[in-house]
N, C-alpha and C positions, 0 to 999 in steps of 0.2 A: 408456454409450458414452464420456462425454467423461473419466470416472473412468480409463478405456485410458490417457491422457495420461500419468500418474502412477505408472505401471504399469510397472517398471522390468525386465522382461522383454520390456516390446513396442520397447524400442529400442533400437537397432543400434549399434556402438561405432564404426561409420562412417557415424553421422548427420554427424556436422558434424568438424572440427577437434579440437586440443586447447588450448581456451584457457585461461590461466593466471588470469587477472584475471577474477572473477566478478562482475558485480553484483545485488545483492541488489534494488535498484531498476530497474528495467529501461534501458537508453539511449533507445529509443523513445517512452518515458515520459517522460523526463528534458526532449528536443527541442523539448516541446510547451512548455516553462517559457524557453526561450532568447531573448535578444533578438535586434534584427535585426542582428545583429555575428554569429547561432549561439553567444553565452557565456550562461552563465547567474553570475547574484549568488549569490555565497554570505555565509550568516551562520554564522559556526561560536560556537556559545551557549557554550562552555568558555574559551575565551578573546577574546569579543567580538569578534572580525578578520572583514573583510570582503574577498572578495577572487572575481575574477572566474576563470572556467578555462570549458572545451568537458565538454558530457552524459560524453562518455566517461570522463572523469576521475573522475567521482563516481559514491558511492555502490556499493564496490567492494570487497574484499577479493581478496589473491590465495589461488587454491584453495579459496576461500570456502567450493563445492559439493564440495570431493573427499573419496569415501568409500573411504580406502587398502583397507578391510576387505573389499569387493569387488572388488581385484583380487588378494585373495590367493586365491582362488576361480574366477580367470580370467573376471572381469568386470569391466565398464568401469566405473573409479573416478569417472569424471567422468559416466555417465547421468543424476544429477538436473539436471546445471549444464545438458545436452541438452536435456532434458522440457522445462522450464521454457522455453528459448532457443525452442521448436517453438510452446509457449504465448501467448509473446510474439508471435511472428509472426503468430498468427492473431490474437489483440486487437489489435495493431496495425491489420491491416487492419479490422478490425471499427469502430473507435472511428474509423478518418480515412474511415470511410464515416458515421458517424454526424454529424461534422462537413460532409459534402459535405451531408448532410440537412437542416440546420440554413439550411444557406441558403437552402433551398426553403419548410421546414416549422416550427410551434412544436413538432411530435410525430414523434417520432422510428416507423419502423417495424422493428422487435426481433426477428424468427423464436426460435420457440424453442431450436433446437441455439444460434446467439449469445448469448441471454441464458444459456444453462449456459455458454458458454465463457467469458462477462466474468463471472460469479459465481462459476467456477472461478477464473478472476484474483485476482479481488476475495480468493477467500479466501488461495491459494498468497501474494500480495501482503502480506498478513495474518500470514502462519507464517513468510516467507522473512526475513525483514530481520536482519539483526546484533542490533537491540530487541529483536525476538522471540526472538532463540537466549538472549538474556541472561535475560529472562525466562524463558523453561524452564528455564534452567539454575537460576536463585536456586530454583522454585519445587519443583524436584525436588533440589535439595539439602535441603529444607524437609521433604520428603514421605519421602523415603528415607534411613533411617541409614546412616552407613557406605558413601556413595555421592558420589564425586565429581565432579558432572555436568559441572563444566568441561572435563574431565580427554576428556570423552564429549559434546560440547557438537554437532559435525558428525552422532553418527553420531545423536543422540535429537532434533535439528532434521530430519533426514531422514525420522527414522520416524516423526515425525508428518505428514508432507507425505505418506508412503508409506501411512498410514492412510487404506485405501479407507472403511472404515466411519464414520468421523470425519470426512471427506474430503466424501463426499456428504453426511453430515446438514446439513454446513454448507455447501455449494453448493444443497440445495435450501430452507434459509434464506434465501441471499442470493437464490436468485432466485424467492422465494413474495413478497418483499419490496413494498414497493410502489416504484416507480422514478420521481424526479424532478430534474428539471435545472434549475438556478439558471442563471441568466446573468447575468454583473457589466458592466455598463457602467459602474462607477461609474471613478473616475482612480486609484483601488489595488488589482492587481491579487494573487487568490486567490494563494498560497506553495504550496510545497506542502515534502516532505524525505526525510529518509534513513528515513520510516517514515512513508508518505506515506497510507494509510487507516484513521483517526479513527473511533473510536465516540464518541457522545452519548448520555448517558442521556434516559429521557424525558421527564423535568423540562427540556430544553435546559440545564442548570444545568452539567453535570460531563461533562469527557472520562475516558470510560471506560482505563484500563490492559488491556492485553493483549485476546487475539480475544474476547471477551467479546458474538458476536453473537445469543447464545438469550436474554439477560436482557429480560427484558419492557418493552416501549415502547423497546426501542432504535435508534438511527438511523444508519446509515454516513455519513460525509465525504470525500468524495473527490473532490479539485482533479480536473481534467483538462488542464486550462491555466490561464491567466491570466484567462478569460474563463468560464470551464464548469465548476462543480460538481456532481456525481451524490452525490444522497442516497437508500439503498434503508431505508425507515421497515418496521418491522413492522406487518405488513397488519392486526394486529387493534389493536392503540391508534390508530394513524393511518388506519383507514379513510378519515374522513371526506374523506381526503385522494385518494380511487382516483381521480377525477374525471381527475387531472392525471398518470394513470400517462405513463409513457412521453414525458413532455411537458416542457416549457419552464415554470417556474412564474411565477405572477404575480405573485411578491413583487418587487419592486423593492429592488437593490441599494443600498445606501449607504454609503460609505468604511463607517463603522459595523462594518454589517455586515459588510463583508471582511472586518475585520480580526476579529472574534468569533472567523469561521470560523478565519482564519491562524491566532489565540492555539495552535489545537490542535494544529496542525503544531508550533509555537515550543515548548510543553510536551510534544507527547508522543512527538518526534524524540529519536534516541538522541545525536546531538549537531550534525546541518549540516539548516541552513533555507535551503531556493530562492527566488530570482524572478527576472524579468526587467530588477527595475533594485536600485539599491544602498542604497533608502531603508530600513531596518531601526531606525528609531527602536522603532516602537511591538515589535519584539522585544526591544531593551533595556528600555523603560517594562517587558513583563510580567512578564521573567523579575527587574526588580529587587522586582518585590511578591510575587511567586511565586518564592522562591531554592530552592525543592525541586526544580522540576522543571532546576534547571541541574547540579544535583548529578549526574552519571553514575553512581556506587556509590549512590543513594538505595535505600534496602528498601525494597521492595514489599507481599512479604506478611505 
């Protein structure tokens, strides 16, 4: 059912507007990172500047989502930028109910159809970003002679988002997953960026490159605020761990550990890192011991 989402015949070219500016990160997403001014900090890692702006501005391209190729066919050019905008709506309410949760409860209560629709998130959040298009693109440049994936960079980002078969294998990954929530009290608050859900190998040692979420023992990162990280562990290395499905874990934050978690935002953003205030020291410390991951043209494969 929630696979219908993605489903570019089930909607209407008069769902919504025509907006020009896409963002690949959602602005609903974005709101939860803002200070009490509504701005949020930016780090932009390419040239070190630090500089404040409103969710809307970030994280965007214009036409980002437009596929010209169906409206030469007499279809809406802009359906995916729709899908996703309808997707957002319902996460949105999904996640500022799981935070009204949190003030009652350590354990959140999840219905099935929401956990497919934040793991349908989770993944589309995964394929959609400007990172990712870069990535498919180098990697089917790599894979196919005589093919210019840049050239083809909107319409082979769509068609893997338009991949029902692909689509669900890894929605019912993310949500076979085990699901647990950090909570930071510590005084530095989780980052998150312009390629905002982090894999971890299972060693905790290595941020994994691209949707890489079948490899064994592996673990999602995902800021939610400044205060709420969602990590979904693979149910069979992390067993041990079911106890605390759905729930608030009891590891206790420490600056420390923020910042671990941040490093992966800092390395594996395609170039702008968020938060709610403008202290971005320790993004300078990583990226000057780690200069690969500042590099934008770095090769991957």
């Amino acid at each position: 059912m929630i696979i219908r989402v993605l489903n570019h015949k089930d909607i209407s070219s008069d769902y919504m507007g025509d907006p020009k500016q896409h963002h690949f990160v959602p602005r609903f997403y974005l709101s939860a990172f803002a200070n009490a001014e509504g701005r949020i900090c930016v780090f932009d890692k390419l040239t070190d500047k630090i500089f404040q702006t409103i969710p809307e501005n970030l994280a965007k391209q214009s036409q980002f989502y437009r596929i010209d190729e169906l409206a030469q066919h007499g279809l809406d050019p802009l359906v995916l930028e729709k899908q996703l905008s309808e997707l957002e709506y319902e996460t949105s309410n999904i996640i500022n109910n799981w935070f009204h949760q949190w003030t009652f409860s350590e354990k959140l209560i999840i219905p099935d159809v929401n956990r497919e629709i934040i793991s349908l998130y989770i993944v589309t959040q995964l394929l959609r970003t400007a990172e990712a298009r870069e990535i498919f693109v180098q990697f089917s440049d790599l894979a196919i002679e005589e093919y210019d994936a840049n050239e083809d960079a909107r319409n082979l980002q769509a068609a893997l988002l338009w991949d029902n078969e692909l689509v669900a294998s890894m929605i019912k990954r993310v949500s076979d997953c085990i699901w647990i929530f950090g909570r930071n009290e510590s005084a530095t608050p989780f980052w998150t960026s312009d390629h905002p859900v982090q894999i971890k190998s299972r060693d905790n040692r290595q941020w994994i490159l691209g949707p890489r979420i079948f490899d064994d023992g592996m673990y999602i990162v995902f800021p939610l605020s400044p205060n709420i990280v969602m990590y979904c562990k693979d149910p069979d290395h992390w067993k041990f761990l079911k106890e605390f499905e759905s729930s608030i874990s009891p590891v206790k934050f420490t600056d420390e550990l923020v910042l671990h978690e941040n490093s992966g935002q800092v390395g594996m953003s395609s170039r702008f890192v968020f938060s709610p205030d403008n202290n971005f020291t320790f993004a300078n410390d990583f990226l000057a011991e780690n200069q690969h991951f500042k590099n934008p043209n770095r090769r991957r494969f």
